[in-house]
N, C-alpha and C positions, 0 to 999 in steps of 0.2 A: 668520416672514416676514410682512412687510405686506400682508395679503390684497389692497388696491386697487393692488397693484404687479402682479399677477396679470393677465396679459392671454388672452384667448379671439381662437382663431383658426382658422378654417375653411378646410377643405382638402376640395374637392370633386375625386372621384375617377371616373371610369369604366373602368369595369374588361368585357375583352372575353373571351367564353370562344369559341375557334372551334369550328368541327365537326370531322367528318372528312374530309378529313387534319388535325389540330392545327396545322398552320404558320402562326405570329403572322404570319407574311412577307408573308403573304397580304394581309392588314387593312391594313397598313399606308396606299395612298392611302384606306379606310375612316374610318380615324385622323386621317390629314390633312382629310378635307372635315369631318369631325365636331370639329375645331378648328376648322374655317374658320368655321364656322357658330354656333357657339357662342360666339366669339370670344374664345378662351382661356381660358375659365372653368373647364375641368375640366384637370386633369393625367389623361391617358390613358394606360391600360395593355391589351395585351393578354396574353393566356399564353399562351405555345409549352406542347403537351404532352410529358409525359417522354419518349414512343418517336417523338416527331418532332425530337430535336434533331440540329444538324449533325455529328453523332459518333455511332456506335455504342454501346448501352451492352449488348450481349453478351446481350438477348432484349429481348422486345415487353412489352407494357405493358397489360392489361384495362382496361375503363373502370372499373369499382369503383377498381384506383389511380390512372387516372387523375384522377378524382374527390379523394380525397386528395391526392394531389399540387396540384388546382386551389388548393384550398381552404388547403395548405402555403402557396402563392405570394401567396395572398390577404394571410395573418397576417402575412408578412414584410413584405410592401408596407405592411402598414398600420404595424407597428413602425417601418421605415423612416423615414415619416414620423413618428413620436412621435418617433424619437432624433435627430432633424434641428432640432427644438425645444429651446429652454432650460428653463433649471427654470422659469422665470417667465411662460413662454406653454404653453398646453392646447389640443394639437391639437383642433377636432372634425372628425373627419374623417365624409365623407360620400360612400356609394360609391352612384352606376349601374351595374349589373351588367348585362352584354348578354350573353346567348347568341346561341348560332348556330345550328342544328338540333342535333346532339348533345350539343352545350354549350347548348343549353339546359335539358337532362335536368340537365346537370352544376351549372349555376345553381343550378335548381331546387333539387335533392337541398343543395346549399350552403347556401340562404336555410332552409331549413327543420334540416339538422344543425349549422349554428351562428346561432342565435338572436339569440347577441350579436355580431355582425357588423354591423357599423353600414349596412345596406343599405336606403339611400331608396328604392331602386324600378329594379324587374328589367324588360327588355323579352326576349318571346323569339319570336328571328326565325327562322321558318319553321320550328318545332319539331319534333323528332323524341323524340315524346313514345311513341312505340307503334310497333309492330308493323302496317302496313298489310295486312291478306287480300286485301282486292280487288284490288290491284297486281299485275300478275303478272311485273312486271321485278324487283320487293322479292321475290317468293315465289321465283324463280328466282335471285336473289344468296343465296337464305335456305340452297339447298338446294345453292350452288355454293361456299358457305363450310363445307359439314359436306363436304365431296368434296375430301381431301387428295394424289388425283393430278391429279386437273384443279388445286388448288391451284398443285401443282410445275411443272406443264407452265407456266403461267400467269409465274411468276419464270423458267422455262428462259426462253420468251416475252422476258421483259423483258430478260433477260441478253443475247441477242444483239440484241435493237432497242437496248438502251445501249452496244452496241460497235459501232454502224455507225459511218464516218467522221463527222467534226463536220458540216460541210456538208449533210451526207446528212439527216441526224436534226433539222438545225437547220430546213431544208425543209421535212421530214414533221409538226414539231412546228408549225409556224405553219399546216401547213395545216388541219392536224385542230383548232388548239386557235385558230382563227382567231375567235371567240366571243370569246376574253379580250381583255381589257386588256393594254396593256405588259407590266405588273407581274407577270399573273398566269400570264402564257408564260415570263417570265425566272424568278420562283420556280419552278413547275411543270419547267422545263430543270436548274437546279440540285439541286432535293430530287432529284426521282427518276430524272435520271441521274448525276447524281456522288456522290448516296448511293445508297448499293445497299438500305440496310434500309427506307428509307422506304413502299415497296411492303410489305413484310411487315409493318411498323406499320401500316399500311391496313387489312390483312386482318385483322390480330389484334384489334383495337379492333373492325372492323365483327360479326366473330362473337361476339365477350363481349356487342356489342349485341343480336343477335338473339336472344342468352341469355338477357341480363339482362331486357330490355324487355317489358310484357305485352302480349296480343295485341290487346287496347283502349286510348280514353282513359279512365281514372283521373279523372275528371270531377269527384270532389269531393275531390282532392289542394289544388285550389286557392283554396280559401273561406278561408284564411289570409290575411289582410290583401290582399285579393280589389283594391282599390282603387291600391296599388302594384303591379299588374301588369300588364302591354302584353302582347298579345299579335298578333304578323306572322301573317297566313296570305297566299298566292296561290293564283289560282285553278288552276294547274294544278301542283301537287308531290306525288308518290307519297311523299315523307317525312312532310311535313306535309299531309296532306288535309283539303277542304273542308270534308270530312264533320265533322271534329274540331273546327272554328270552330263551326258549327252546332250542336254539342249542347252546346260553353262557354257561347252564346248563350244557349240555352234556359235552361239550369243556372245560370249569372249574370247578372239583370235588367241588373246596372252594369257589364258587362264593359268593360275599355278592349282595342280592336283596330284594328288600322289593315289593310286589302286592297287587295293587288293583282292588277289584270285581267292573267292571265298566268301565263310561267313566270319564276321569281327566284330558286329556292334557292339558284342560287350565285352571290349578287348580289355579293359581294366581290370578284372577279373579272371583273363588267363594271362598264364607266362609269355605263350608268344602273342597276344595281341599287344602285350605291355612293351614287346620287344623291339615288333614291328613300327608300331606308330612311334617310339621314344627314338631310334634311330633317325626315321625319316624326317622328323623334327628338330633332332641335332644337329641331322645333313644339312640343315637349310639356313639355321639361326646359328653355327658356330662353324662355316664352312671351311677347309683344308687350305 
């Protein structure tokens, strides 16, 4: 074949890892501003996790497979695009990886257990990198996920608040979850009343975490290509705390971080955390 028939063609990707709960559903106007802004240039993905899809798969899911499984969805996306190519064009493809607080863990461990993953640069927002002590709402989920009858009571719990009349629950959900966006009350109404396991993915994924996770930040996990990395903190997140910005800081003269004055972790869910973070993301990967 005539090598100058040979075309190069670049496919930039942004690929979304959520937190806990795993539901892509969530991201979705995230996805939308983050096209708006970038102005088409990326083909955007997010990953539903394996124990949050809209079916039962007959048990829960640790993060170690979820992790795997992330990292499955990645290869196929990226093949996807290769076999969408003729023989005469060579995809390059080029991914933004974003995590979310747990997914960023999930990132991370990704960028670092495959190498060859064509990944231009990770941003990870509002990370749940560790184990927070000082929290004592973190220390009290710690110690109410090793407690498997408070666990049952907790599903009894959900079982009869998911059988009140529609009306009834439709009420009680806008008032309590009156904080969200649109999006993030009609997802929130669908996962976890019309699927019943979504709640038990919740809890099975958050306890493998307080497994898996160490009781610090890991400070020098990330001197690996230190320069491809963003790193979100706000001022006020018992997942991601202050404290952990400040000793990246010290640890990395060049760290890239973007803060905000506040509470954010579950920006995907409201207008302006979708605002804030999709901005400061576009400021960086499609600069003026």
């Amino acid at each position: 074949m005539n090598s100058e028939s040979i075309k190069v063609k670049s496919i930039n990707l942004i690929v979304i890892i959520p937190g806990n709960p795993g539901i892509a559903a969530y991201y979705k106007p995230f996805e939308e501003k983050l096209d708006l802004l970038t102005k088409n240039q990326f083909k955007i993905h997010t990953l539903n996790y394996k124990g949050f899809e809209n079916f039962p798969q007959g048990r829960q899911f640790n993060l170690n497979e979820e992790l795997e499984d992330k990292i499955d969805q990645l290869e196929k996306i990226i093949k996807s695009y290769e076999e969408k190519n003729s023989s005469k064009i060579i995809p390059n493809i080029k991914i933004i990886l974003i995590g979310h607080s747990i997914g960023s863990w999930i990132a991370h461990q990704m960028m670092d257990l495959r190498p060859n993953l064509p990944i231009r640069k990770i941003f990870y927002i509002f990370p749940f990198f560790h184990k927070n002590k000082k929290s004592k709402l973190q220390n009290f989920l710690g110690l109410l996920l090793k407690a498997p009858l408070l666990f049952k009571l907790i599903l009894g719990l959900h079982f009869i608040f998911s059988s009140l009349p529609k009306i009834l629950l439709n009420l009680l959900l806008i008032s309590k979850l009156k904080h969200l966006n649109a999006n993030g009350i009609f997802v929130t109404w669908k996962y976890f009343i019309q699927y019943k396991h979504i709640l038990k993915s919740v809890f099975y994924l958050a306890k493998s975490e307080f497994e898996i996770l160490p009781n610090q930040l890991q400070k020098e996990n990330y001197s690996k290509r230190i320069e491809d990395r963003h790193f979100f903190y706000n001022t006020k997140d018992m997942w991601a705390p202050l404290e952990s910005l400040e000793i990246l800081k010290q640890e990395y003269s060049n760290l890239n971080y973007s803060l905000y004055s506040g509470a954010l972790h579950d920006f995907c869910v409201t207008d302006k955390g979708i605002a804030w973070v999709s901005q400061e993301i576009s400021n960086i990967i499609t600069p003026k």
